[in-house]
Backbone bond lengths (Angstrom), bond angles and torsions (degrees), N, CA, C in turn:
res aa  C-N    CA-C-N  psi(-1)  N-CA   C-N-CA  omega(-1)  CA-C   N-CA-C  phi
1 X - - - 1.447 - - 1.524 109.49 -
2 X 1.206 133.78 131.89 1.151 153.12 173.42 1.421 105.10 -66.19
3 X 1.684 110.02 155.70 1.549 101.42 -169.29 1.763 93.11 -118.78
4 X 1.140 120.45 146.29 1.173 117.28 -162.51 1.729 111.26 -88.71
5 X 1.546 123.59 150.66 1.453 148.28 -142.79 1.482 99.26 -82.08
6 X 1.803 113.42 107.60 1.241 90.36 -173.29 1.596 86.14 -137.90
7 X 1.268 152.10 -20.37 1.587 171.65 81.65 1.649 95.91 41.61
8 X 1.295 125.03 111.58 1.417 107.75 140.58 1.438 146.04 -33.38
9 X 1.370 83.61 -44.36 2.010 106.43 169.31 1.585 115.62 -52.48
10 X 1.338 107.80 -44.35 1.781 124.57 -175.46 1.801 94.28 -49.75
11 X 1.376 93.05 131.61 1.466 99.98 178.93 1.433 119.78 -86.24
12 X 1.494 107.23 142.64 1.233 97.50 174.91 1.776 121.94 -66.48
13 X 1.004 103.55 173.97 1.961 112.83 163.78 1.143 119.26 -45.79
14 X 1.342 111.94 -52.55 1.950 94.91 166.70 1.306 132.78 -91.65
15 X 1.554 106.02 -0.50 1.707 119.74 152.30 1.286 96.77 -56.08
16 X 1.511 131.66 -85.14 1.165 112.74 -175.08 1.337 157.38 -52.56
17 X 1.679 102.00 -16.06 1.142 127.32 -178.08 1.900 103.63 -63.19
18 X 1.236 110.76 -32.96 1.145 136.33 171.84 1.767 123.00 -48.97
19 X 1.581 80.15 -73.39 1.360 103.94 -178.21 1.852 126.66 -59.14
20 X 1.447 98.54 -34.48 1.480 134.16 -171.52 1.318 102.78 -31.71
21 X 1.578 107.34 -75.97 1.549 130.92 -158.11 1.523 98.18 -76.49
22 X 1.035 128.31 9.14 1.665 141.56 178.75 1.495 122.79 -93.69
23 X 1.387 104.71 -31.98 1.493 107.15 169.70 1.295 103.35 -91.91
24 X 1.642 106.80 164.92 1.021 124.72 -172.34 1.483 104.81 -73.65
25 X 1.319 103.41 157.31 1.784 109.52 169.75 1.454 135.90 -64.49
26 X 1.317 146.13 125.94 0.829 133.42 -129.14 1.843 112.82 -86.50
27 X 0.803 129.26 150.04 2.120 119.84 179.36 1.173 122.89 -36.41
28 X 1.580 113.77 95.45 1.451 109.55 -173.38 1.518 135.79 -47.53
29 X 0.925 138.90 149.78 2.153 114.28 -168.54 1.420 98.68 66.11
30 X 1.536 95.30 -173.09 1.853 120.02 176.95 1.724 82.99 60.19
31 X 1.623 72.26 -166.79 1.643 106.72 -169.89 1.743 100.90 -70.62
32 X 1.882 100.47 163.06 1.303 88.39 171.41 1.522 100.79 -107.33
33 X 1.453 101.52 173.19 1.442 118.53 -177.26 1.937 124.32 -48.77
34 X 1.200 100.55 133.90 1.622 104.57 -168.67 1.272 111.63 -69.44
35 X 1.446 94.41 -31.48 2.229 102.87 -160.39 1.391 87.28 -114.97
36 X 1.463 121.41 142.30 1.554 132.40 151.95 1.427 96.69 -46.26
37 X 1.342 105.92 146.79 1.789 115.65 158.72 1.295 129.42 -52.01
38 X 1.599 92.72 -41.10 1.612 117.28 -169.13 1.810 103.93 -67.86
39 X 1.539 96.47 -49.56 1.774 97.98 172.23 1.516 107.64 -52.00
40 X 1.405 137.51 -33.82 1.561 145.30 -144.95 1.516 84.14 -95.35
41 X 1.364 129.81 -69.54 1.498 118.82 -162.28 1.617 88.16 -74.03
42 X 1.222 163.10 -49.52 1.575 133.73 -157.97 0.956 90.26 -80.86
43 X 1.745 170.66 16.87 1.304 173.25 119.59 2.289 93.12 -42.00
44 X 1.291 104.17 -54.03 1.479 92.57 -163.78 1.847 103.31 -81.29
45 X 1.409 114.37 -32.71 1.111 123.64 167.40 1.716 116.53 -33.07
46 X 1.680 90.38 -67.74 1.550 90.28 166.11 1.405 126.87 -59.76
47 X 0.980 130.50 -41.32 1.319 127.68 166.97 1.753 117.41 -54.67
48 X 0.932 121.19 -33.27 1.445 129.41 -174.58 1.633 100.07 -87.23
49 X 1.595 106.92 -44.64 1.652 87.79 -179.35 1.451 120.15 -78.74
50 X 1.189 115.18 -33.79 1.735 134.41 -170.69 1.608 100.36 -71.62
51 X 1.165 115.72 -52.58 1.624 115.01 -176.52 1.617 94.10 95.68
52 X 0.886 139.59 24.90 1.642 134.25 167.85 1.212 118.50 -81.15
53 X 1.069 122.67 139.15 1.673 136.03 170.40 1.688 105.49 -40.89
54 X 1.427 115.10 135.64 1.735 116.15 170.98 1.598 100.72 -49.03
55 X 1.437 119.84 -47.17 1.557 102.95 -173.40 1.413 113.82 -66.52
56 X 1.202 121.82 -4.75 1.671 126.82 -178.15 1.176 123.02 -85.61
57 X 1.470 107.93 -1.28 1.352 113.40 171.22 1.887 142.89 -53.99
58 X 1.023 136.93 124.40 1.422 143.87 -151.55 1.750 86.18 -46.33
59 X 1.224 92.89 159.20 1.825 86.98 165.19 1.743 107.66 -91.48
60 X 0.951 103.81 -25.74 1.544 102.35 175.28 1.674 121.81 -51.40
61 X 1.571 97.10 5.52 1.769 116.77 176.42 0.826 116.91 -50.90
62 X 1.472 129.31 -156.23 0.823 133.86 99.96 1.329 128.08 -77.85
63 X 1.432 138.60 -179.45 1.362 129.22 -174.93 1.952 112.25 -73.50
64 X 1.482 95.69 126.46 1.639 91.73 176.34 1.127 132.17 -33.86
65 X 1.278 125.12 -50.44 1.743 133.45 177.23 1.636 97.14 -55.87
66 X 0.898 129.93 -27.05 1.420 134.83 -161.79 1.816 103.55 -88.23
67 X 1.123 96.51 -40.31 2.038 97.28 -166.98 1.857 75.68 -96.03
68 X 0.701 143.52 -46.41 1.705 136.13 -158.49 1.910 88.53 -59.37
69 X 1.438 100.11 -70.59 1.491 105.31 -174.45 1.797 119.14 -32.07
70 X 1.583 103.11 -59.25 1.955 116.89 165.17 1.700 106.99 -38.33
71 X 1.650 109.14 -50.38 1.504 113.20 -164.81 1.746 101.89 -70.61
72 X 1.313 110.56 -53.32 1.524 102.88 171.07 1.293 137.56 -58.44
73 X 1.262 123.50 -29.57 1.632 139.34 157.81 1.498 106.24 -59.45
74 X 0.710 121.05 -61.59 1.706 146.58 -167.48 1.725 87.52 -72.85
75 X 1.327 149.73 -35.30 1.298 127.97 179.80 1.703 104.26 -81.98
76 X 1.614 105.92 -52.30 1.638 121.29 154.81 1.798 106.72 -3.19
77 X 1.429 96.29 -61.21 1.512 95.71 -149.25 1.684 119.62 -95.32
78 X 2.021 113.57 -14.20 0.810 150.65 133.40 1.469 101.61 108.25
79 X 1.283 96.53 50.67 1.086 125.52 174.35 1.721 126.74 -77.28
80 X 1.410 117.38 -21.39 1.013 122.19 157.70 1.706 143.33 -78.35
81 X 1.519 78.64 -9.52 1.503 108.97 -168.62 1.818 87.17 -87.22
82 X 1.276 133.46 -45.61 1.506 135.60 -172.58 1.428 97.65 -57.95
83 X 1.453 110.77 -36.28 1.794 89.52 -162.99 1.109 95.00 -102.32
84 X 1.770 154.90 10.80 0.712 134.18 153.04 1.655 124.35 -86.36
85 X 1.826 101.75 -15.39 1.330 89.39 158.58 2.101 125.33 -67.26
């Protein structure tokens, strides 16, 4: 379940609509994913716009180790660099 948009930072629908097809695909097999994506990037958003420490994160997060882990893979793969073009 998705946690509902309460952050300025939290993107709207056609922010994401945007953003979506930009991350990578998700681990084929295994389990599926715990956190929506959409919760994971407005989790790094806030962090990037606010300037707060990863442990400073709202609890309404997802869990820090969790959006830090997405942000490090996701810088890895240069993936942040696509949606900021």
């Amino acid at each position: 379940m998705s946690r509902q948009s309460c952050y300025p930072s939290d993107l709207t629908d056609d922010e994401w609509a945007l953003v979506e097809p930009l991350l990578p695909a998700a681990g084929s097999g295994g389990r599926s994913e715990k956190h929506p994506r959409r919760d994971i990037v407005d989790a790094i958003v806030y962090v990037v716009r606010t300037g707060c420490a990863w442990r400073q994160l709202p609890a309404d997060f997802p869990p820090w180790q969790t959006v830090y882990w997405y942000f490090v893979r996701w810088e890895k793969q240069r993936v942040t660099l696509r949606i900021l073009d």
